[in-house]
N, C-alpha and C positions, 0 to 999 in steps of 0.2 A: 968323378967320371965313371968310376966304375960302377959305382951303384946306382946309377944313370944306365950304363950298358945292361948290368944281369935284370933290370924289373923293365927295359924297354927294347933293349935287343936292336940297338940304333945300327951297328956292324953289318944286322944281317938284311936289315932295310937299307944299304948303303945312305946312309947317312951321320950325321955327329951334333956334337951337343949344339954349336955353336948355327949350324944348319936350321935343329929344330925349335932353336930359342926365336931366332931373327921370325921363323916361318909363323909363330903361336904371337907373339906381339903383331905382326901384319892381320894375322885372325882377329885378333880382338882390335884393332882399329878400322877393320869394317865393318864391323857388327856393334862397336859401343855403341852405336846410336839409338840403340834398342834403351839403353840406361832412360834417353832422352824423353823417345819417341812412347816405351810403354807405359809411365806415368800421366802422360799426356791422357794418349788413349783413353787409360783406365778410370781416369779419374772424371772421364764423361758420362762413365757408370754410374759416379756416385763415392768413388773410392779414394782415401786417402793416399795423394801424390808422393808423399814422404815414405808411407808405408809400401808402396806399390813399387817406388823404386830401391826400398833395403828387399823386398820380395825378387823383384828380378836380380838382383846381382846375388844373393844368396842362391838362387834356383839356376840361374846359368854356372856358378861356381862347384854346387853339388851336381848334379847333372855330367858336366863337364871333368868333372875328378871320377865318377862313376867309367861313361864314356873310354876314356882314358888307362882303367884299372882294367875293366872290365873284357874292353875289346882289342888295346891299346891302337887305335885309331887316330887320324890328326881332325876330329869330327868335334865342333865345339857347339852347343847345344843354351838355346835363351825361350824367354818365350816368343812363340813364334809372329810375326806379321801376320796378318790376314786371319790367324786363328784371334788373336787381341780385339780387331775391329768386329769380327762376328759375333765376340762374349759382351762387347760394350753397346756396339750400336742395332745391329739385331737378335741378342737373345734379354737384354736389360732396356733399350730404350724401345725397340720396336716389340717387343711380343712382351713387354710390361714382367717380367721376370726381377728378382731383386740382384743384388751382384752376390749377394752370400747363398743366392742356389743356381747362379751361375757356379761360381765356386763349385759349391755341390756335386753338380754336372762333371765339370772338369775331374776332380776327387775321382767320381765312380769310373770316367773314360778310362785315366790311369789304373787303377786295379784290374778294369778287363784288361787294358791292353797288356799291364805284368802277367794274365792267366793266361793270355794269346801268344806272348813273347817265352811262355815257358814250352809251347805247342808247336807246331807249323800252322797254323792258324793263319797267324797276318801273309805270310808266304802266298797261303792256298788263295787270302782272298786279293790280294795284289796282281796274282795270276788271274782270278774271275774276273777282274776289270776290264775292258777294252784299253787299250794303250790310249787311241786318241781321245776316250772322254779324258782319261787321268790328266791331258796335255791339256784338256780345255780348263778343267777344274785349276789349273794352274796358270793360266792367262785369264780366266774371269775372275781371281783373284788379284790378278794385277791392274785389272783395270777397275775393280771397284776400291783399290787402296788409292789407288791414284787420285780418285773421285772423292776420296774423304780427304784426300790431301790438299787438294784444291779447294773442300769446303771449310779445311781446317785455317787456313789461311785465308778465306772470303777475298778467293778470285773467282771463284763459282759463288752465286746467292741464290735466295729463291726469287723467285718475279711470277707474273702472270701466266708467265710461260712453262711456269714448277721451276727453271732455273735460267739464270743466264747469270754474264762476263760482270764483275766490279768494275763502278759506273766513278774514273776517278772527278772529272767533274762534279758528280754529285756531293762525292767525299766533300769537295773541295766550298762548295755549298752552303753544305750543311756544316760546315767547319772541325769535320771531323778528320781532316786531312794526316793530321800531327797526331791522331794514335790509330785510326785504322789505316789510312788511305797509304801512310807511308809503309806501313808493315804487308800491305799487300805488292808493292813496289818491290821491297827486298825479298819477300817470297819469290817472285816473278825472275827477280836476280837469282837468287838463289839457285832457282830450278835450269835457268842458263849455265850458271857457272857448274854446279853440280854436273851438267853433261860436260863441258868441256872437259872438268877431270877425268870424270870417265873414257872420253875418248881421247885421251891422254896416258892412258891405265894410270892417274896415280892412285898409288898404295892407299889403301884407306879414304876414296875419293868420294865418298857416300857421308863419312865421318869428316873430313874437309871443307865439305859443303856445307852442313850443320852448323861447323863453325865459324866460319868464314860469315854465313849468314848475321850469324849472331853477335858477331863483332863489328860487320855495318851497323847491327839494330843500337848496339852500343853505342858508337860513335857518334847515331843519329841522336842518341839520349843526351848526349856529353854537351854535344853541338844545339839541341834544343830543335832539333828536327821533328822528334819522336818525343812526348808529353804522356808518363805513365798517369792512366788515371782507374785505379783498383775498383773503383763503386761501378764504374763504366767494364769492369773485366782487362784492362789494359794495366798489366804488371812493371814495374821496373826488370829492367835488361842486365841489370848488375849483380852478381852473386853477393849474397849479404852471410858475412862470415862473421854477425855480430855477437851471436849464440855461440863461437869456438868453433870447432871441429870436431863433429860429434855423427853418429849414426841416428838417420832418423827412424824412429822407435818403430817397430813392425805390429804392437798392439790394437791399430787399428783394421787390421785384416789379419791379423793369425789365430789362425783354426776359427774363423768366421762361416762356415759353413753353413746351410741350413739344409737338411736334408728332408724338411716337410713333405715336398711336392716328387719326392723320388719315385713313389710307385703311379704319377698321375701319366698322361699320353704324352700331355706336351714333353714333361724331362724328357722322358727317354728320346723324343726325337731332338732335343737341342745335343743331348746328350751321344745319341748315334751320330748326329751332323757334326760335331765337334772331334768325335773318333773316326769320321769316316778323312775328312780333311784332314785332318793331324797325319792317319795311316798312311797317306800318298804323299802327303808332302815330306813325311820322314823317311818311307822308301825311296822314291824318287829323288830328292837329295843324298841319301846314300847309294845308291848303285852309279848316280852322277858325277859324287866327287871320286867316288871308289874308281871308277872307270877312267877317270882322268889321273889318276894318281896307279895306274895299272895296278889296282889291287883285287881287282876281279881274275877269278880261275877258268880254265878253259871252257867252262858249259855256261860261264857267264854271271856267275852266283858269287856272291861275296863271304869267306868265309869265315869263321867269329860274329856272323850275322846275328846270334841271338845274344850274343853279349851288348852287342849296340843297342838293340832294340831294348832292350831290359834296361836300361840306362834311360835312356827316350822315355819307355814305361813310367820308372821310380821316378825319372824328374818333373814328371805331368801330373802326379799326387802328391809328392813335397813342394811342388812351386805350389799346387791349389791348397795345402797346410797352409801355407806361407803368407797366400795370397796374389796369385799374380794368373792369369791366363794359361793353356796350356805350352809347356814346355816343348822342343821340338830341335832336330837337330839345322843348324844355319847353311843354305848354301854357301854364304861367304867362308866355308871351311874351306872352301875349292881355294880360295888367295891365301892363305898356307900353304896349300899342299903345289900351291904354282910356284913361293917359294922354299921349296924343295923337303915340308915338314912331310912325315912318314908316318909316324909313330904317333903314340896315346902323351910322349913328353911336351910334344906341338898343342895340344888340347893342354895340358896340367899348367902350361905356361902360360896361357888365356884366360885359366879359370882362377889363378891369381892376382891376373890383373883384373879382373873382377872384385874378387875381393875386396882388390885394396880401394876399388873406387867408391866402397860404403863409405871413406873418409873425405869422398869430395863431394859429396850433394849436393850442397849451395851451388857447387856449380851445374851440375846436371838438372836441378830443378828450377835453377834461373831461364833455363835455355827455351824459348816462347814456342808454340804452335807453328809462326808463319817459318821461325826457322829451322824447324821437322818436317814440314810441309814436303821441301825439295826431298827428304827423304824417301819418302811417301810415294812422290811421283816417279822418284829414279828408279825402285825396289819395284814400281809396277811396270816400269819399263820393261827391270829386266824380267821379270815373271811373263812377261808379256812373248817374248820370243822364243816361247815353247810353241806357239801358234807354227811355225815355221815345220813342225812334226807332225803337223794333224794331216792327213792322208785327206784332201780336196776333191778328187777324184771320184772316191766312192760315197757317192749322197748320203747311202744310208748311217753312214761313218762322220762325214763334216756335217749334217742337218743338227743330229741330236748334240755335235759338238759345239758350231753353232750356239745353238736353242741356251744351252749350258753357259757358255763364254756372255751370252746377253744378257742372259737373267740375273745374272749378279751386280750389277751395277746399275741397271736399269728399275729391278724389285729391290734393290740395295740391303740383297742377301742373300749370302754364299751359300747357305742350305736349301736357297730356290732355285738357287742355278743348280745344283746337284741333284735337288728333284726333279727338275722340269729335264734337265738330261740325260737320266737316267731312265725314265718313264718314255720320253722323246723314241731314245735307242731301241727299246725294249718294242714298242707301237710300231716303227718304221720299220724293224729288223722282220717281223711278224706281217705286218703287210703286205711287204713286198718279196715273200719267200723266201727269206732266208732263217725264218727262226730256230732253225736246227744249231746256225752260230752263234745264238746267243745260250750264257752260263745260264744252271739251274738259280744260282747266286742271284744274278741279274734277273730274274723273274721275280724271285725273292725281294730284293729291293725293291725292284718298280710297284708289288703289289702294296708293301708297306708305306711308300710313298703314296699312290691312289687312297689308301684306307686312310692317309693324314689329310688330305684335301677333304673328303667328303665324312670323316668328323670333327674337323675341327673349323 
């Protein structure tokens, strides 16, 4: 206990060990789902699932001991949502990029962002930003996760129409009832039960859902509801522990980089788009949990801010060593710190249980798509009501926010909605007399955005 008190200072954050144990295990059971859900992801890229998932629990584990040391914060740090779908599905699937200079990308964010986080830098440019784009950039992130989670589970298809609802009759048909039609059913459940947790607050109701799902999926396997069949893409529901208990080997993505296409236009724009999101979403969840956890000082600033940030930094270029998407810190650090964790001991107690789940794989890579899904749609819910901050009133304020919040789900990519609302802002603000309010920044951006459209 005492050597717990002198490296964490638990006395002077009124609180104690047993406070910030209970607080960092509730952290890590909202956020395991990431174990689940980034494998999934990544592995749409091209990347191996085994490898992807020893890469996030080693990169939310270091990260999170960083975090922890550094700033002693209750701040637990994975790779992040919404940054995973933009490295798989629009900078690897859609702009034809490979995943080892995705990687790449990710690698060089982190080293600016460590030269930004030794500077006021990210400070200065969080301040350039309009508050309501940052609000939108963070609901059109939610709705377009939601929208792969709905694809990931094929309750959204494609049709004539670009998409529409799974047709269970059809399933039912075509006799494909017993391996899709049912798994889209328990998705459907899932995504029900998953809210009622939530508006229930239980603990960990994100990671509940997940499972819960996945244990119908089972039952329907046991029962013969649900018929795995591999060559078709439909996996067995059961963790196969026939191999031991062993860590699945990280050689297929460590230090996989390829840093070829580093000096060409496109990097550096995947490569800005990936720093510019990662920026906001890791402020924005620190000034949010800080601010509910009153660790904000009178002028509103959080202080040990560049110890966190530096933490965020290191663990965005050791998770891309590793192999995993960019690193970021989790808003579910707020359900710690709701129960009652303070300190950097709330994060070091998260980043263990991390660790130790390199030793369950089978089970985390047994766990299917339809039942990540409800994750997907819940975590874009709540990204979703940041909308509720965007300032409606002033057009030239909600248009480009708007513009932003649409294009990501609709173009089904986060670095369009960012351009298109950033360029949006910058056009309307200038219009209609006000461009004296817009940052020299913001000019800045909007023109390198324009100069991406008409060369590329």
């Amino acid at each position: 206990m005492n050597f717990f008190e002198k490296v964490f200072h638990l006395k002077e954050h009124h609180t104690d060990l047993k406070t910030e144990v209970i607080a960092g295990v509730t952290t890590f059971m909202t956020m395991a789902y990431i174990l689940a859900v980034n494998p999934n992801i990544l592995s749409e890229a091209g990347m191996d699932r085994g490898a992807v998932f020893t890469a996030t629990a080693l990169a939310a584990f270091l990260a999170t001991c960083l975090m922890a040391l550094l700033s002693n914060y209750p701040f637990v740090l994975a790779p992040g949502m919404g940054l995973n779908a933009y490295f798989a599905y629009t900078v690897v699937i859609g702009m034809g990029f490979s995943w080892q200079e995705a990687l790449a990308a990710v690698f060089v964010e982190g080293i600016i962002f460590i030269i930004l986080s030794l500077t006021n830098v990210r400070e200065a440019i969080f301040n350039a930003i309009p508050m309501n784009l940052k609000h939108a950039v963070s609901v059109g992130i939610g709705l377009f996760i939601a929208f792969i989670g709905l694809q990931n589970a094929k309750i959204v298809v494609d049709s004539s129409t670009l998409v529409t609802v799974f047709s269970f009759k059809g399933s039912v048909e075509a006799g494909t009832f017993q391996t899709e039609g049912i798994t889209v059913l328990l998705a459907l459940i899932g995504i029900l039960l998953t809210a009622v947790l939530l508006v229930k607050n239980v603990k960990g109701n994100i990671l509940w859902g997940i499972l819960i799902t996945w244990l119908l999926g089972i039952i329907c396997q046991l029962t013969g509801l649900y018929v795995p069949n591999p060559e078709a893409g439909w996996f067995s529901l059961i963790p196969d522990f026939s191999g031991g208990i062993s860590v699945p080997s990280l050689a297929p993505t460590f230090f996989h980089m390829d840093f070829s296409r580093v000096l060409s236009l496109d990097f550096v724009i995947i490569m800005f788009a990936f720093l510019f999101v990662d920026l906001f979403d890791t402020l924005g969840t620190l000034i949010g949990v800080a601010s509910k956890a009153d660790m904000l000082d009178q002028d509103g600033k959080l202080p040990k801010i560049k110890g966190a940030l530096m933490a965020d930094a290191v663990g965005t270029s050791v998770g891309a060593m590793l192999g995993t998407s960019t690193v970021t810190t989790f808003v579910e650090s707020a359900s710690g710190v709701s129960e009652g964790g303070r300190t950097g001991l709330t994060g070091l107690v998260s980043a263990v249980l991390f660790a130790l789940s390199l030793f369950l794989s089978p089970i985390f890579l047994a766990i299917p798509s339809f039942a990540t899904a409800p994750a997907l749609v819940i975590v874009g819910f709540l990204m979703l009501t940041s909308i509720t901050k965007i300032d409606f009133k002033d057009y030239t304020e909600a248009i480009p926010a708007f513009i932003c919040i649409m294009a990501m789900p609709f173009m089904y990519s986060i670095s369009e909605g960012i351009a298109m609302g950033v360029i949006a802002y910058v056009v309307i603000k200038l219009a209609s007399g006000k461009g004296k309010n817009v940052t020299p920044l913001m000019y800045v951006l909007a023109g390198l955005f324009i100069l991406k459209y008409i060369l590329l």
